[in-house]
N, C-alpha and C positions, 0 to 999 in steps of 0.2 A: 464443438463448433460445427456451423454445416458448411456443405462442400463449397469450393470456390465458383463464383460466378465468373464463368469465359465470354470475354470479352473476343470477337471475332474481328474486327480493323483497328488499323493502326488509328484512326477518329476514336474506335471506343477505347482503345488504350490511352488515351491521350486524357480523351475528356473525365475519366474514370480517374487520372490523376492526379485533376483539375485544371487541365486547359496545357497549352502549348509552353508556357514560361516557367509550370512548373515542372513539364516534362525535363525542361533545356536546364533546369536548377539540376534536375536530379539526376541530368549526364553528363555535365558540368558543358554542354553544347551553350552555344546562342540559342536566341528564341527562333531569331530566321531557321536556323538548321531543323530544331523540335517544328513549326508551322510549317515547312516544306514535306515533312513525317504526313503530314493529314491528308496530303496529296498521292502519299505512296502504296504501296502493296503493304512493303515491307520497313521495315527499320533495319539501320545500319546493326550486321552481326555485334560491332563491338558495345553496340549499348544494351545485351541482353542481360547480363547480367544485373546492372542497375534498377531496368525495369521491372526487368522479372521480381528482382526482391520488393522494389516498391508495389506492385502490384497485390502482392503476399502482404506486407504490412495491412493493406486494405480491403484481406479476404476478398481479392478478386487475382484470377489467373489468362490467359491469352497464350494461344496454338504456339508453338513453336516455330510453325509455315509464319508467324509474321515477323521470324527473323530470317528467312528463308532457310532453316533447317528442319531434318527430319524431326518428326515426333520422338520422344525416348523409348524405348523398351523397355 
């Protein structure tokens, strides 16, 4: 498989997982909470996990700065 496509804002994370309702499905958020996401830098730290996997399910991946933490080592 080839490498993941990075997604750079919180819009392309979003729309990469098919719009704002299914982001909010997939952090168990409201949809107001995931549409207010499109506005921001960052996503809330606790939903990284969720996304991050959802994102992987779709061979696509996004910086870690758009949970506002460092890169890994």
């Amino acid at each position: 498989m080839g490498e993941a496509k990075v997604l750079e804002t919180t819009v392309d994370v979003i729309n990469a997982l098919g719009g704002p309702a299914k982001a909010a499905e997939i952090t168990g958020r409201k949809y107001s909470a995931a549409w207010n996401w499109t506005k921001a830098e960052a996503f809330p730290a606790n939903t990284y996990l969720s996304l991050k996997s959802a994102l992987k399910e779709r061979g696509k991946d996004a910086p870690d700065s758009l949970w506002r933490m460092g890169e890994a080592q």
